[in-house]
VEXVONU-56337 format. One record per residue (C-alpha): x, y, z; residue in one letter. Coordinates in steps of 0.05 Angstrom, whole numbers, padded with zeros to 5 digits, always signed. Example, Ala and Ser with C-alpha at 12.3 -4.5 7.8 and 13.67 -1.06 7.14 Angstrom:
// residues 2
+00246-00090+00156A +00273-00021+00143S 
***
This chain:
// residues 665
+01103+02649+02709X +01137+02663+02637X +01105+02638+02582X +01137+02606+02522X +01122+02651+02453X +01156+02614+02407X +01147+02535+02414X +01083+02495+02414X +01084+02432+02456X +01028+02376+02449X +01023+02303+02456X +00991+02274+02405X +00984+02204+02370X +01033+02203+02317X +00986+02172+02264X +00940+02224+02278X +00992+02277+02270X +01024+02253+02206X +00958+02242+02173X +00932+02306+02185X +00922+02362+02122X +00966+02410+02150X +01030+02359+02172X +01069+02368+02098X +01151+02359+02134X +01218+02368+02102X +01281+02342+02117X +01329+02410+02118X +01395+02398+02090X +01433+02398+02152X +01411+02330+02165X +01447+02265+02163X +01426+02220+02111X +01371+02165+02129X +01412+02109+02170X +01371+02060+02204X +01389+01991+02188X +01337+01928+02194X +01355+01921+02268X +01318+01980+02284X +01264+01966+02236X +01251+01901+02270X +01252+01933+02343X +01194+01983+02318X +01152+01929+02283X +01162+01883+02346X +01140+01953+02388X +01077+01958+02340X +01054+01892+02348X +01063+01887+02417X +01020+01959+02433X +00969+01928+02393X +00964+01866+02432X +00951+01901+02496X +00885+01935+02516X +00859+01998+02481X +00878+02042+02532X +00954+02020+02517X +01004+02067+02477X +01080+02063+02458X +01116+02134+02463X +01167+02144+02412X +01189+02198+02438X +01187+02275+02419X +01196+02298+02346X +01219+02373+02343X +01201+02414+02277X +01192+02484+02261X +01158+02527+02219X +01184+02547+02147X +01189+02615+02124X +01172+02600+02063X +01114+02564+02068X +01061+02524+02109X +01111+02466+02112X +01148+02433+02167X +01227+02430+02179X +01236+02367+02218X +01289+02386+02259X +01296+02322+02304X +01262+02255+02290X +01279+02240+02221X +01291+02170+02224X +01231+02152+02266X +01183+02189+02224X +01213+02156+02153X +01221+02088+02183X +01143+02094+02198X +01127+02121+02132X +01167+02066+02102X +01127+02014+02147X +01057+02046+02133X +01081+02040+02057X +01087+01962+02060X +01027+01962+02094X +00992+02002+02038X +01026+01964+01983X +01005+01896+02017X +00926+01904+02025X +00919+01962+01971X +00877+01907+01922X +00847+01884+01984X +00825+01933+02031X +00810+02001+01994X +00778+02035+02062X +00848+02009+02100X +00887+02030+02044X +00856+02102+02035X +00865+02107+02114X +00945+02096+02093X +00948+02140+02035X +00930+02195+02081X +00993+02188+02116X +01030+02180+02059X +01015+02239+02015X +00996+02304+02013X +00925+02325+02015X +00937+02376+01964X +00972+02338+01916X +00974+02263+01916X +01035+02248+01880X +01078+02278+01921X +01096+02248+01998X +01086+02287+02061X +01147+02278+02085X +01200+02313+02032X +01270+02276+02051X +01345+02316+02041X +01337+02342+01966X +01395+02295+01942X +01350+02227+01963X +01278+02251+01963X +01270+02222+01894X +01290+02155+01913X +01259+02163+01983X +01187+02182+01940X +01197+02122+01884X +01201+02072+01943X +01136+02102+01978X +01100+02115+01918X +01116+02044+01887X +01139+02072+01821X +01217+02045+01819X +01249+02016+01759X +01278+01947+01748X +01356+01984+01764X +01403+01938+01806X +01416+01993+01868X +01427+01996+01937X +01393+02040+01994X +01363+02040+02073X +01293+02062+02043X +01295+01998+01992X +01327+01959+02047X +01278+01979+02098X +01216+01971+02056X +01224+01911+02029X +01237+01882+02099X +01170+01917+02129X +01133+01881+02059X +01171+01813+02082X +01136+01815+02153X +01075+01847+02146X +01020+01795+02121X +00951+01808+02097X +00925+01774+02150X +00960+01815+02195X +00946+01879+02169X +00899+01903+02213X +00927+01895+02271X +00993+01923+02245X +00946+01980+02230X +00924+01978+02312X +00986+01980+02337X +01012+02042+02291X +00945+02082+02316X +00975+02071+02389X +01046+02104+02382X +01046+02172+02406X +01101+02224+02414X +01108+02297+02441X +01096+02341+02377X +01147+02402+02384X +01135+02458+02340X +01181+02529+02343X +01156+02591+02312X +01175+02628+02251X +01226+02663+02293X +01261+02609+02320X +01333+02598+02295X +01320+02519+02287X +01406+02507+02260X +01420+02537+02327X +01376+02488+02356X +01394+02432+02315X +01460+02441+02343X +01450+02453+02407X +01405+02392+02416X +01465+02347+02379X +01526+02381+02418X +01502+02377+02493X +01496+02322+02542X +01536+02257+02548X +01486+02188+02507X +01469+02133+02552X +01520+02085+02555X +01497+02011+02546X +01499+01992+02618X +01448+02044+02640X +01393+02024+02583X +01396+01964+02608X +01391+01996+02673X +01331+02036+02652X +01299+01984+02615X +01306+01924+02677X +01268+01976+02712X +01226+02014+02669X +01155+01970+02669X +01159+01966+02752X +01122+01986+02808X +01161+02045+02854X +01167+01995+02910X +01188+01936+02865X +01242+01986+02835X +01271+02000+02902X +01277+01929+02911X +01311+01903+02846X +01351+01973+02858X +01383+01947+02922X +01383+01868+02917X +01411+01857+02859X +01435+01924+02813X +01470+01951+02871X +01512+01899+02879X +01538+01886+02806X +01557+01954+02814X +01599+01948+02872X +01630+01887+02844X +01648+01910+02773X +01661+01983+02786X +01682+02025+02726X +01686+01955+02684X +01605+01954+02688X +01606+01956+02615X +01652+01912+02603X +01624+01857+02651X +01557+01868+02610X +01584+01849+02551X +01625+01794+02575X +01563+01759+02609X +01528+01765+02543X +01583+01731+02507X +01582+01677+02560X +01510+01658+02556X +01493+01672+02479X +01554+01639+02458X +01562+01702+02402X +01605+01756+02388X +01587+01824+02418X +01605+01889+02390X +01617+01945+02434X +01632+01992+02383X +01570+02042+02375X +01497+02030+02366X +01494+02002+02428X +01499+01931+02407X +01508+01908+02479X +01436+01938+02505X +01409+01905+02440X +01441+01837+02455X +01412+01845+02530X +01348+01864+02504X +01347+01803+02464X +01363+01753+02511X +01313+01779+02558X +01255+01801+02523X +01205+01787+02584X +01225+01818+02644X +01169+01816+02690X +01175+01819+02768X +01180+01738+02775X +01220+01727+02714X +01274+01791+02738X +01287+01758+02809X +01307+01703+02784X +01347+01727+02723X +01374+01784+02761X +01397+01735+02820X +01443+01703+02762X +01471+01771+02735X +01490+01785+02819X +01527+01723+02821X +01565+01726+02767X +01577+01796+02775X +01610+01769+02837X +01658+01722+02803X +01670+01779+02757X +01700+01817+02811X +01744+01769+02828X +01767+01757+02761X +01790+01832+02753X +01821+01822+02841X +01837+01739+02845X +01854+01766+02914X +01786+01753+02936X +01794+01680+02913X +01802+01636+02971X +01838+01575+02945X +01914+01591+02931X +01917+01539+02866X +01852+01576+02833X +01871+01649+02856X +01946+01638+02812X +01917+01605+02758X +01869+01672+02759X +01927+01718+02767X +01958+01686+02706X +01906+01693+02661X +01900+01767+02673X +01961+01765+02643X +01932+01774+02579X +01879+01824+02601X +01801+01805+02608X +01788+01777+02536X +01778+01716+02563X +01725+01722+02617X +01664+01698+02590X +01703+01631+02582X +01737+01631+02649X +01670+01667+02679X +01625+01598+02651X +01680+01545+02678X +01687+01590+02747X +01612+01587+02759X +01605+01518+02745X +01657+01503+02795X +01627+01545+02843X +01556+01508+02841X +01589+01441+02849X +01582+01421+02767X +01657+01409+02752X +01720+01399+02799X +01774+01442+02819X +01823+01402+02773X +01775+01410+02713X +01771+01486+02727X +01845+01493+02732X +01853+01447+02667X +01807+01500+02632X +01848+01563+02652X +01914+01521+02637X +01887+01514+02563X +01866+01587+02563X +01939+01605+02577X +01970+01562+02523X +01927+01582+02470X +01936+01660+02489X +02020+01654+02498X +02025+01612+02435X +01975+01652+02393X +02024+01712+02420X +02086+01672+02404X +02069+01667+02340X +02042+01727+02323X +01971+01712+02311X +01905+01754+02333X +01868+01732+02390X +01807+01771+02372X +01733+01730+02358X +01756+01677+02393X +01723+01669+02463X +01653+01658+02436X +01670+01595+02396X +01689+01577+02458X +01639+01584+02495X +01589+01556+02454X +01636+01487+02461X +01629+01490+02533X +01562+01485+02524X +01572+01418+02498X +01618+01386+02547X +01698+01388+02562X +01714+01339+02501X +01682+01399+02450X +01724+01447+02485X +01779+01413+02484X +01771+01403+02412X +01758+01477+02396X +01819+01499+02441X +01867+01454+02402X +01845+01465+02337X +01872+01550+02343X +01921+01537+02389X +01991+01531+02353X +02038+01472+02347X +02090+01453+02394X +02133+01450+02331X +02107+01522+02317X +02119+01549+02371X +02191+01523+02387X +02216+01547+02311X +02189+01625+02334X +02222+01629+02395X +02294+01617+02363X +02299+01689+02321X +02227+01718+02357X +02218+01769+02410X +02184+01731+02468X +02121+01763+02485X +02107+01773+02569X +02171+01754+02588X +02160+01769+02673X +02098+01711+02674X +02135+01670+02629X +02201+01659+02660X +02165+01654+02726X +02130+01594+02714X +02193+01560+02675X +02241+01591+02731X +02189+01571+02796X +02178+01646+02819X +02104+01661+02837X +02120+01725+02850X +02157+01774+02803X +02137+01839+02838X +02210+01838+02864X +02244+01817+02805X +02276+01851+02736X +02273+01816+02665X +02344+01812+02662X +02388+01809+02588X +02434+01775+02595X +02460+01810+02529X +02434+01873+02537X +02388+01904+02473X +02450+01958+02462X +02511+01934+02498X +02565+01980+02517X +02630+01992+02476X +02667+01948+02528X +02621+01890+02543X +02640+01823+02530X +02607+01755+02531X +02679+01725+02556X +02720+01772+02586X +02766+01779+02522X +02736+01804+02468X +02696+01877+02477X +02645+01894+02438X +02684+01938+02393X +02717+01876+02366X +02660+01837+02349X +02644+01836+02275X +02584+01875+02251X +02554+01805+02244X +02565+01786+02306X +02548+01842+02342X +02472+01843+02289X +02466+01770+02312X +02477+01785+02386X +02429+01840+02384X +02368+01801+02349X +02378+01743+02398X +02385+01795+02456X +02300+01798+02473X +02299+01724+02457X +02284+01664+02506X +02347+01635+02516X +02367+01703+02530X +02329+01723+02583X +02320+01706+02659X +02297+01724+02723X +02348+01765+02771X +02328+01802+02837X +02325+01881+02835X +02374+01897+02880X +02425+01850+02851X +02399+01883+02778X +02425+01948+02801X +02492+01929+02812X +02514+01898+02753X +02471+01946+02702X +02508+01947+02636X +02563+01898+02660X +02599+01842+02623X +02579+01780+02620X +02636+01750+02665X +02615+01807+02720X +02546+01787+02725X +02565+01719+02721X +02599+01731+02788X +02569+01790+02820X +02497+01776+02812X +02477+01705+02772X +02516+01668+02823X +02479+01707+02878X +02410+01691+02858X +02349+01647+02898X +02328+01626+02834X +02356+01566+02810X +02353+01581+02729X +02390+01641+02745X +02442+01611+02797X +02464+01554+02734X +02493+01612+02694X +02543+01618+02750X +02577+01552+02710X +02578+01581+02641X +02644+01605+02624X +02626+01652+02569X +02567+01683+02531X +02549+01682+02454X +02499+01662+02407X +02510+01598+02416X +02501+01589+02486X +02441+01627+02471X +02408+01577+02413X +02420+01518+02460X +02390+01556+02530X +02336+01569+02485X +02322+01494+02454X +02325+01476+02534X +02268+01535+02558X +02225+01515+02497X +02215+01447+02512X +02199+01472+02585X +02150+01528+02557X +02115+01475+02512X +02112+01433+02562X +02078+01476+02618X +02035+01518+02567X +02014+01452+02541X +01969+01444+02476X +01908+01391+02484X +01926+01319+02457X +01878+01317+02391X +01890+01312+02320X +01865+01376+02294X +01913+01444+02290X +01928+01500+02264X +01872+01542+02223X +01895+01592+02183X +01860+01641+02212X +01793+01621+02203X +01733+01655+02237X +01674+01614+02250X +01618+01641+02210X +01579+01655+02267X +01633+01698+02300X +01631+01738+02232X +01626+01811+02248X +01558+01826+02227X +01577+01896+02206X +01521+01954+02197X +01532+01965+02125X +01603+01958+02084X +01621+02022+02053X +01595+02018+01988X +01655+01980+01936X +01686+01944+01990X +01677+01880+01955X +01730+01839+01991X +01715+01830+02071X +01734+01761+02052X +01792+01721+02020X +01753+01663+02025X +01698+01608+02060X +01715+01536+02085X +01644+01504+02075X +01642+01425+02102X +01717+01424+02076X +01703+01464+02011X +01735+01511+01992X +01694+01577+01960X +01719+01637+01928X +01672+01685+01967X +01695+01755+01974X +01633+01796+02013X +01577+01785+02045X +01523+01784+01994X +01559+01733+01953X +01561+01696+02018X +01501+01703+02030X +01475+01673+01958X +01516+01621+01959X +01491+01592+02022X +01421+01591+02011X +01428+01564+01943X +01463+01500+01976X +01415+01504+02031X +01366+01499+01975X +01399+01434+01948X +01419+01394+02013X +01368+01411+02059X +01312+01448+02039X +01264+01424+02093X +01311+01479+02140X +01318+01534+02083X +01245+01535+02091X +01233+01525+02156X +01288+01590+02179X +01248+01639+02118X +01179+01611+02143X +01196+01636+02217X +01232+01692+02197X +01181+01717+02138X +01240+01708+02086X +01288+01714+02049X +01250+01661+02007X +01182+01679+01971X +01143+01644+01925X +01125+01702+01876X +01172+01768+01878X +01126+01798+01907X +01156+01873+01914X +01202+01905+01861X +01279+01895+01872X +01341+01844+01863X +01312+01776+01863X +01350+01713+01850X +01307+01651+01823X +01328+01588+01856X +01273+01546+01824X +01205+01548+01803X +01160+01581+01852X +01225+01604+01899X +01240+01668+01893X +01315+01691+01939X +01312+01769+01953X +01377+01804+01948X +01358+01879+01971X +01384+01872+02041X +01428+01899+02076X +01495+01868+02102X +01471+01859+02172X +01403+01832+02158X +01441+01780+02096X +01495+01762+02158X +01442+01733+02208X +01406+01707+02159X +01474+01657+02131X +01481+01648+02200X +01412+01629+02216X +01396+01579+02157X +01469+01547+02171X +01445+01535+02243X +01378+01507+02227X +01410+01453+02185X +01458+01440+02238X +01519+01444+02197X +01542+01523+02226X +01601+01497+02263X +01629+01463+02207X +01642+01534+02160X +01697+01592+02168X +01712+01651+02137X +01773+01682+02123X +01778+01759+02132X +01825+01791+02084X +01869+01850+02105X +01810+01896+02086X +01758+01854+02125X +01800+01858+02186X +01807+01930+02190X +01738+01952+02169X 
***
């Protein structure tokens, strides 16, 4: 058997390795800057605390860490595992700075990860040249008073808000238990090559199979095989290439919170979340959930499978405006299923889910962050969802003054329901002026087009994609009046028609705007009517986002200052333009009207509210003895808004309003 020359392989525990004399690493240029945000720094802290609550024999793998030998010197490159290694560093710093006063053997223990053996003022691990000095000031304690932003002050002065005194030691356990696959290539080794090659090849997991991996990961063999083929199998074979999708959708349903499926693998961390215990008994019974409404999930994308006709057209119609809003229609479909709500209560729902999609459309207003609201108003009975429909569903009034002059969005589902055809497979959209008529159409017979005025023929043309200007004619009949007048059609094909809508322009004598304006007044009051807003008093609302659908975005670029135009607080109305203004101003009026919660949200989270500043950094006073710490980043500021507003009860009563930069961030 060959034997590898040039790379060094070991397992090793990672404390061990860092601490020893002879591991002094570098960060080579080609890196990417330090990235991790306070999400991951919480999922390592929760893995260190949980290694060191098991027995002694337990460790947590982190994984391998690849470095290689520098030319130059006795040094490491650290080719892959840069952000695990200075995430640690940063958490064994915190831990240093916390017990330093206290502890001196603890502390020396910590110093010997931190900094070289040969000279103490300098770190072990030597980030990218353009950030090492920050990276270093942050380790070695010795920053300034300077008002700036960065992941290693970010990161460090969450590790110093968790990690107690009290719970030092055992901090210090649970880092002595990680252990990773040490890596090491020879002088000879090309490690850019490498560093390419091992960021070029091979496809990431997608968030479906860590969740995958990680339902399965802590079972027996035989209890694998079994999860395997009860239950994964068959959300599978029910969601098909929409796994993902069907993931994320589920989550939505059940947490009640906006998702993002964008990178980082938000879903996996969302699942990982909600199910942070998944032993054997616990997994049956979760998993026998996800299989059922896996199930519904495939007949949401097929209604075919539905049995009862009413249900399976009301399903059809909502996939008219793709699957945004499954985890809504998902929640109201499985209640009905188990017996909790009647059939007319489930149709109701996916009635209001088609009016507030059509008229949102009608209008022309986004339809994104708006299932979860929902959702989270299920929770609380039909009345609340009512409400929340309503109140972003546009006006009847609204809706009728768009469709005089506006294009009319889905045209096939929408003239079938006004017109009485279930199904359009067999039918055209037919306009009645057409979008570019011919040089010798004419709405009456007289007139061609040539003689029209240019206003006329401008006005024609605008109304042409227009309600009152559009029906429902048969295919074949479609063929053989294509590009006709109006007075041919008319005869040849309107008159000829099964549907009835159709068959009454057989009596119009001619065609124009004006028979246009009032066909359209007539369909409007039908499309209100049938796409029917809910009977309560609130409406329209600008736009606003609930602040716990707020994208909680993994760090603004730096000067984008205005991800907001505004916040609706309890009916006020602040001036708030980002996050960390946001962010202030609600914990400062926490602070004033209930400060019981404000302190009850930073006691179980350890912060953002301290009694000393107890770190170096931006600090905001609120009174005596309550200190409000600013360094964080935008992620870790957005939950934290969220969080207080929710322990005070009051987080359904404030919006925010994303500017145009907001929204396309």
């Amino acid at each position: 058997m060959a034997t590898a020359t040039n790379v060094d392989a070991t397992a090793t525990g990672t404390i061990e390795w860092l601490a020893a004399p002879t591991t002094n690493i570098v960060v080579p240029v080609y890196q990417r800057q330090y990235r991790w945000d306070i999400g991951a720094c919480e999922k390592l802290l929760s893995d260190v605390r949980t290694v060191a609550g098991e027995g002694a024999d337990h460790r947590h793998f982190i994984g391998s860490i690849l470095s290689a030998e520098d030319a130059a010197g006795g040094d490491l490159v650290l080719i892959d595992g840069q952000q695990r290694v200075t995430t640690i560093m940063l958490l064994i710093a915190a831990l240093h700075h916390t017990i330093r006063e206290t502890d001196p053997v603890m502390a020396s223990d910590l110093e010997r990860v931190l900094v070289r053996a040969d000279d103490s003022s300098r770190t072990k691990l030597r980030p990218h040249h353009a950030w090492a000095d920050l990276y270093e000031s942050v380790v070695l304690d010795r920053r300034d008073d300077a008002d700036r932003e960065s992941r290693f002050d970010d990161n460090y002065a969450f590790f110093r808000s968790q990690v107690h005194a009290d719970e030092a030691a055992r901090i210090w356990q649970g880092l002595q238990r990680l252990e990773h696959v040490s890596i090491t290539l020879g002088s000879s080794a090309n490690a850019q090559q490498i560093f390419e090659s091992l960021n070029s090849t091979g496809q990431p997991l997608r968030d479906h199979e860590l969740i995958h991996n990680y339902i399965l990961m802590g079972l027996s063999h035989a209890e694998q095989l079994d999860v395997e083929e009860r239950f994964w199998l068959p959300i599978e074979r029910h969601t098909g290439e929409t796994i993902g999708a069907f993931w994320r959708h589920y989550l939505m349903m059940t947490m009640g919170r906006e998702i993002d499926a964008a990178g980082e693998h938000g879903v996996y961390a969302a699942f990982r979340g909600s199910f942070a215990r998944l032993d054997v008994e616990h997994l049956r019974a979760d998993a026998g959930l996800w299989r059922e409404y896996a199930e519904i999930y495939g007949i949401l994308l097929d209604p075919s499978g539905e049995p009862d006709d009413g249900i399976r057209l009301q399903l059809e119609h909502v996939n008219t405006f793709g699957r945004t809003s499954y985890p809504l229609v998902m929640s109201a479909y499985g209640d009905h299923r188990r017996g909790l709500i009647s059939r007319a209560e489930l149709i109701e729902v996916l009635e209001w889910v088609q009016a507030l999609f059509l008229r949102r459309a009608i209008v022309g207003l986004p339809t994104d962050r708006l299932i979860a609201r929902l959702c989270r108003a299920r929770t609380e009975g039909r009345e609340s969802l009512m409400r929340a429909i309503a109140r972003i569903t546009p006006s009847d009034e609204r809706v009728s003054a768009v469709l005089k002059y506006g294009e009319l969005p889905h045209p096939a589902y929408v003239l079938g329901r006004i017109e009485g055809v279930e199904d359009v497979t067999d039918f055209d959209v037919e306009a009645i002026v057409p979008p570019v008529p011919a040089t010798t159409w004419s709405g009456d017979g007289i007139r061609p087009w040539t003689e029209y005025s240019e206003d006329e023929q401008n006005s024609h043309r605008a109304l042409s994609p227009t309600l009152g200007n559009l029906t429902l004619l048969e295919e074949s009949l479609t063929m053989r009046v294509f590009g006709a007048s109006f007075p041919d059609k008319r005869d040849q094909a309107y008159a000829r028609s099964t549907v009835p809508a159709t068959r009454e322009l057989a009596d119009v004598t001619a065609w124009g705007t004006a028979a246009i304006s009032e066909r359209t007044v007539r369909l409007s009051a039908e499309l209100v009517r049938i796409w029917a807003r809910p009977d309560v008093g609130e409406i329209d609302d600008d736009g606003l986002t609930p602040v716990l659908d707020a994208v909680r975005r993994r760090g603004w670029p730096a000067g984008w200052d205005r991800e907001f135009d505004y916040c609706e607080y309890r009916g006020e109305h602040w001036e708030v333009k980002d996050v960390k203004a946001l962010f202030n101003r609600v914990f400062r009026r926490a602070w004033t009207d209930d400060r019981p919660a404000a302190l009850a949200y930073s006691a179980r989270h350890g912060g953002p509210l301290y009694e000393s500043m107890a770190w170096k950094g931006h600090w905001d006073t609120l009174a005596e003895g309550c200190h409000l710490y600013m360094g964080w980043d935008s992620n870790y500021m957005m939950t934290a808004l969220q969080g207080v507003l929710e322990e005070s009860g009051i987080s359904a009563e404030v919006f925010v309003k994303y500017s145009y930069i907001g929204n396309v961030m």
